[in-house]
C-alpha positions in Angstrom: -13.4 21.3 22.4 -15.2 24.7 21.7 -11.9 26.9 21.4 -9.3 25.8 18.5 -6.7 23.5 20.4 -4.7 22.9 17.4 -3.7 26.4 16.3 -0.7 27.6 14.8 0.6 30.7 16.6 3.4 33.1 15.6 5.6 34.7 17.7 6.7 38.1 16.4 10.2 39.2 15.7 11.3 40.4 18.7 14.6 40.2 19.0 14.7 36.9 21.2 14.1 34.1 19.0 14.4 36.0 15.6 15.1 39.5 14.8 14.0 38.9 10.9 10.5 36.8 10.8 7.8 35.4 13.1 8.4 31.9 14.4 5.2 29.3 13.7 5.0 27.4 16.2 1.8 25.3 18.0 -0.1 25.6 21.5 -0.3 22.4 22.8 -1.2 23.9 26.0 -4.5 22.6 25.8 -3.2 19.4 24.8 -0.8 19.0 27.5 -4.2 20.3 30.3 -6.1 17.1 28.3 -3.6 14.7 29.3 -2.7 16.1 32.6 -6.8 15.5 33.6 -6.8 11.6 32.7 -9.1 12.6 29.7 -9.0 10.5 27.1 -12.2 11.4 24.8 -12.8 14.6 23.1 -15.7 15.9 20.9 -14.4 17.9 17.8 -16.2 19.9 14.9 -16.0 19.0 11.7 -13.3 21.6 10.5 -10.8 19.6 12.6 -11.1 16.6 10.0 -11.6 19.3 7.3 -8.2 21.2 7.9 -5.3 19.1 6.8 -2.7 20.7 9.4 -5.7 19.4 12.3 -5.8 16.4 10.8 -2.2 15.4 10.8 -2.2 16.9 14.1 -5.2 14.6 15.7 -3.7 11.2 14.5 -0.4 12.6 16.5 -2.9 12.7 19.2 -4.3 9.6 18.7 -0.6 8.0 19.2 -1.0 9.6 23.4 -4.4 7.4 23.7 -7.0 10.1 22.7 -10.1 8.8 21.1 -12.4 11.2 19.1 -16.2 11.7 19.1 -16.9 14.1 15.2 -20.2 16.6 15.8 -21.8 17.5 13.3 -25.5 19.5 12.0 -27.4 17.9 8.7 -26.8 16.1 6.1 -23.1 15.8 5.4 -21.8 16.8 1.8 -19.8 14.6 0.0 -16.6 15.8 0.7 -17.4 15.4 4.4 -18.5 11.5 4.1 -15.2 10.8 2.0 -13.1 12.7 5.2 -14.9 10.3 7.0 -14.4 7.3 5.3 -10.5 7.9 5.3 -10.6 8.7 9.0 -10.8 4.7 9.7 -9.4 3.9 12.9 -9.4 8.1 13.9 -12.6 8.6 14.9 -15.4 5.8 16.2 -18.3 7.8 17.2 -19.9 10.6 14.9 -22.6 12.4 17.0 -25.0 14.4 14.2 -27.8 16.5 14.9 -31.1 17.3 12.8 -34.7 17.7 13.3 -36.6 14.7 14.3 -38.4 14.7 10.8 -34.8 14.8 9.2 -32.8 12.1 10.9 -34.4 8.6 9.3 -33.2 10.7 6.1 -30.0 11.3 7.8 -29.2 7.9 8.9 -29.8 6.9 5.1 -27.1 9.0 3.9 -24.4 7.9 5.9 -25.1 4.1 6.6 -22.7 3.2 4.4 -19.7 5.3 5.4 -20.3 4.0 9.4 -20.3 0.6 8.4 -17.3 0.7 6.3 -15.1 3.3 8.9 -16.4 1.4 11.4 -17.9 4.6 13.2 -21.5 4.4 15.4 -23.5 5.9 14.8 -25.0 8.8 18.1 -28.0 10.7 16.8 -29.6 14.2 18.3 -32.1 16.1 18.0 -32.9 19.7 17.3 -35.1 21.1 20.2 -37.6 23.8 18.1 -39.5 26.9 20.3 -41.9 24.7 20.5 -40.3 21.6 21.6 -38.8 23.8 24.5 -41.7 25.4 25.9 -44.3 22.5 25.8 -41.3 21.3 28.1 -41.7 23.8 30.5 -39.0 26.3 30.0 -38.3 29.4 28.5 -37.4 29.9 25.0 -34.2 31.8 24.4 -33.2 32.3 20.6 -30.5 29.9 21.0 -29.4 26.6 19.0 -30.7 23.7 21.5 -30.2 20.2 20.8 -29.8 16.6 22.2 -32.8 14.2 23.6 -34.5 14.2 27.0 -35.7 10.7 29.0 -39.3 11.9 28.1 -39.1 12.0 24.8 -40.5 8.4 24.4 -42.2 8.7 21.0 -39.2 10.4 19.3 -36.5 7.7 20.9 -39.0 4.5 19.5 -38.9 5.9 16.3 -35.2 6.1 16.3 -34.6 3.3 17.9 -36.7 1.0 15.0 -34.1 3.1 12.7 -31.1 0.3 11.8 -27.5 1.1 12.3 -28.1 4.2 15.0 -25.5 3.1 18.1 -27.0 5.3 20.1 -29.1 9.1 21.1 -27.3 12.3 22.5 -29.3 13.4 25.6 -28.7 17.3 26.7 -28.4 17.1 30.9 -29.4 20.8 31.6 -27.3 23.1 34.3 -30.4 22.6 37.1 -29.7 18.7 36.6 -27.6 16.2 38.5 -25.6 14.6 36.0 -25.4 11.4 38.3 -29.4 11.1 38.6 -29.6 12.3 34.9 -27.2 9.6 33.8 -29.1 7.2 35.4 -32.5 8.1 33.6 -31.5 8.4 30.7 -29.3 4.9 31.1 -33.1 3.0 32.0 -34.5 4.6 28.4 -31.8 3.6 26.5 -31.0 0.1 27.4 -35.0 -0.7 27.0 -34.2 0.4 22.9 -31.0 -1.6 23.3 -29.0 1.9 22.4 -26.0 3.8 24.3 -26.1 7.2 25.3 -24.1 10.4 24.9 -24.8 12.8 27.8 -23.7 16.2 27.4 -23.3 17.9 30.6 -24.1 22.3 30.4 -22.1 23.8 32.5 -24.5 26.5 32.5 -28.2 27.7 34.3 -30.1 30.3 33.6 -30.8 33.3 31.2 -28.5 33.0 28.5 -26.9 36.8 30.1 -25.9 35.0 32.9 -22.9 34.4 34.3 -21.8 30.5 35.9 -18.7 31.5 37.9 -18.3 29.6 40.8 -15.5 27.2 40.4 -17.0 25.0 43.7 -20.1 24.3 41.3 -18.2 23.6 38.2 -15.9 21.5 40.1 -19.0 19.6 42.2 -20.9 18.7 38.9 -17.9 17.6 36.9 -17.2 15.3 39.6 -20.6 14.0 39.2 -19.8 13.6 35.2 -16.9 11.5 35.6 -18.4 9.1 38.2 -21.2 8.3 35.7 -18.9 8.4 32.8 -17.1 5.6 35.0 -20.4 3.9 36.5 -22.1 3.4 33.4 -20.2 1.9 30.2 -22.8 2.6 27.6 -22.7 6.1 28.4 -20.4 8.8 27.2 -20.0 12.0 29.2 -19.2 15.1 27.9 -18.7 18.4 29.5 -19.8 21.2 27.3 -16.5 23.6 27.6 -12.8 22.7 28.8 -11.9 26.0 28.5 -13.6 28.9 30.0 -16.3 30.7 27.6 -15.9 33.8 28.8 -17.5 36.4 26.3 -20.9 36.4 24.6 -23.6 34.3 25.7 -23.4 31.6 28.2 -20.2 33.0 30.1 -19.1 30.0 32.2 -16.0 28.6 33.6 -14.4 25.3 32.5 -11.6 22.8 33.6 -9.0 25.3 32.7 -9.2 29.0 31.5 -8.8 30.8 28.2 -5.1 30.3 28.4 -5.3 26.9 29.9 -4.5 28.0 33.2 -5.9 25.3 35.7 -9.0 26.2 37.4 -10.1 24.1 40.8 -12.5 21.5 38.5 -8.7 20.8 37.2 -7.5 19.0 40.2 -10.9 17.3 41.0 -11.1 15.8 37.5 -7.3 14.4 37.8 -7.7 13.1 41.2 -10.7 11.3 40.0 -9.8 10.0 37.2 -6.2 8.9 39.0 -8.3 6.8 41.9 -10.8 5.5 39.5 -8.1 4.0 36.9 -6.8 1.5 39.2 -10.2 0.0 38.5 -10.9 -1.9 35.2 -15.2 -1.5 35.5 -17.9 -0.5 37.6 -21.6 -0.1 38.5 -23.6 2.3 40.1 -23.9 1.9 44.1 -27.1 2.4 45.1 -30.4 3.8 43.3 -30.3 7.1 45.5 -28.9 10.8 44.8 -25.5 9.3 46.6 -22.7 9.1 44.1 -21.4 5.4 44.8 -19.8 3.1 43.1 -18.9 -0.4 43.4 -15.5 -1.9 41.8 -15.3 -5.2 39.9 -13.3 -6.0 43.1 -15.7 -4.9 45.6 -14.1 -1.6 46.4 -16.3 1.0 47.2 -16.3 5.2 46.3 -18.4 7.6 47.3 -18.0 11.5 46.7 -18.7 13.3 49.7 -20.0 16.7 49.5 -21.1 19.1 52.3 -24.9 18.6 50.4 -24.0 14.6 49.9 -26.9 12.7 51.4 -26.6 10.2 54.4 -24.8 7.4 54.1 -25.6 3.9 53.7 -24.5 1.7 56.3 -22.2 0.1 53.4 -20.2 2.5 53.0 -19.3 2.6 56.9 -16.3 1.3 59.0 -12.6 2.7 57.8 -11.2 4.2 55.1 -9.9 6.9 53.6 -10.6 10.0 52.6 -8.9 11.7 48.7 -9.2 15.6 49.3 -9.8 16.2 45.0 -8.9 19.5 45.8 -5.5 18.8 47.2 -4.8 15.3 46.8 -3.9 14.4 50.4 -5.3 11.5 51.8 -6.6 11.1 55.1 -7.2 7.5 57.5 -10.5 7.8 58.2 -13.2 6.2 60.2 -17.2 6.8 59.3 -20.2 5.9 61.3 -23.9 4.7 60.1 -25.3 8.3 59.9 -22.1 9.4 57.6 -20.0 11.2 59.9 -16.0 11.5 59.5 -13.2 10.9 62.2 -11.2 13.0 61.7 -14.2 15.5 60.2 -13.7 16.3 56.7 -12.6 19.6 56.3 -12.9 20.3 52.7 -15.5 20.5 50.4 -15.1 17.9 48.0 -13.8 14.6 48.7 -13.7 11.1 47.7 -14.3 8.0 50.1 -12.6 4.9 49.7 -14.7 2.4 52.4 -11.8 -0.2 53.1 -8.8 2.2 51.7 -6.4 0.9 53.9 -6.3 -1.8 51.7 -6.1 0.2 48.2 -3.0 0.9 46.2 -2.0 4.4 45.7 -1.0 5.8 42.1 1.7 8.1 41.9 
């Protein structure tokens, strides 16, 4: 959550509500966009634990189901390791980010505190000019952090580090977040560690503008089958909300005034089909975004890019428009084709959905 979801506005004297003084009251907006998507787990900075207002606020939240990933850069300063100590049971994952020479020295200062919160432990690291153009890209004067599946020597050395749960990986805006969740899945599971992807809803020159809600909506899709696919992987998008001044103008879920935006409706039509599901695994070891049920069932999103079928995934079904919601009988040949033809853009198959339960 980059904007501040758990201000205190007030609402001026205007003759309405109060003639005499400002009313104080909260925006929960964002809260109530957060429960309306089906999402459940939300990274928050430091000053959320820090502020006593946020803090009473988030254990409210943690009553509705949220669970809470804490992000922070360096070591942590005392008062910060006690915050966390109290916050037993609030938050159970503490992502923090250094350089590669700092974080053994990192880990050391805070072993204690995870064991007794009970917190894992998610480690990332700071990407230096260096770091980013020996991989290829273009340096921006920018803060860039998280892991890549290459980085082999720095993820052994973490990984023979005790008490690290597991690495934060950084999925870049030119990536597929389903093939990327995949990678970095293989790496992680050979160092016994979990992963935190963080999906940038960005590509390009930091002046650039990511506008087009099809995209946004496309790749989040992606990010919540693999946050479903794979359960030692967390998936986070990097903005809910729109960033839209500065650097790295993008669109989120919702915008600035939490005003649904199309990747809205994809998320909670996703998230709705996919929770009548207790577990999953990846469907195939393609590009196709598949999954397979504990029960068999099968999903695939299908895209007007989505590769050709598998002859699994033929025979009848049904069709989830995540745009709309409406679902559609459908039957689907070997080579992937649709009768009735699929007339939107984005859509979610459910081989055998004749026999699924709908949720209201």
């Amino acid at each position: 959550m980059r904007q501040n979801w758990l201000e205190i506005v007030e609402i001026p004297p205007s003759g309405s509500l109060d003639e005499f003084d400002r009313k104080r009251i909260r925006n929960d907006y964002a809260l109530m966009a957060l429960i309306e998507t089906g999402v459940r787990r939300v990274r928050i900075p430091v000053s959320d634990l820090l502020n006593p207002e946020h803090l009473a606020r988030l254990y409210e939240c943690a009553c509705l189901g949220l669970r809470f990933t804490l992000f922070s850069f360096g070591f942590p300063d005392d008062r910060l390791l006690e915050t966390v100590r109290n916050a037993e049971g609030l938050v159970d994952i503490w992502e923090i980010c250094n350089t590669s020479e700092e974080l053994p020295a990192t880990v050391d200062v805070v072993r204690e505190i995870v064991k007794e919160a009970g917190v894992s432990l998610y480690l990332s690291r700071l990407r230096t000019k260096e770091d980013q153009e020996s991989a290829g890209g273009k340096y921006h004067h920018m803060i860039v952090h998280g892991f890549s599946p290459v980085d082999d020597e720095q993820i052994t050395r973490i990984a023979n580090l005790t008490d690290v749960a597991g690495l934060v990986f950084r999925i870049e805006g030119a990536t597929s977040p389903w093939q990327a969740a995949r990678s970095v899945i293989d790496v992680c599971r050979g160092h016994g560690l979990k992963a935190s992807l963080h999906i940038r809803m960005t590509k390009g020159a930091p002046g650039l503008q990511q506008t087009d809600d099809h995209w946004v909506a496309s790749r989040l899709a992606e990010a919540v089958a693999a946050a479903c696919a794979y359960d030692d992987a967390y998936v986070y998008a990097d903005t809910f909300a729109d960033v839209d001044r500065g650097y790295y103008r993008r669109h989120g879920v919702v915008d600035r005034f939490y005003n649904p935006r199309p990747a809205f409706e994809v998320v909670r039509q996703l998230t709705t089909a996919f929770a009548k599901v207790r577990s999953f695994l990846p469907g195939n070891e393609g590009a196709q975004v598949s999954l397979i049920g504990e029960g068999g069932q099968r999903f695939e999103l299908v895209r007007e890019t989505s590769p050709e079928a598998s002859g699994n995934s033929a025979g009848s079904g049904r069709l989830l428009d995540l745009y709309t919601g409406e679902h559609i009988p459908a039957e689907r040949n070997v080579a992937g084709d649709f009768d009735p033809p699929t007339t939107s853009p984005l859509c979610l198959w459910e081989a055998g959905g004749e026999s699924v339960r709908t949720i209201e």
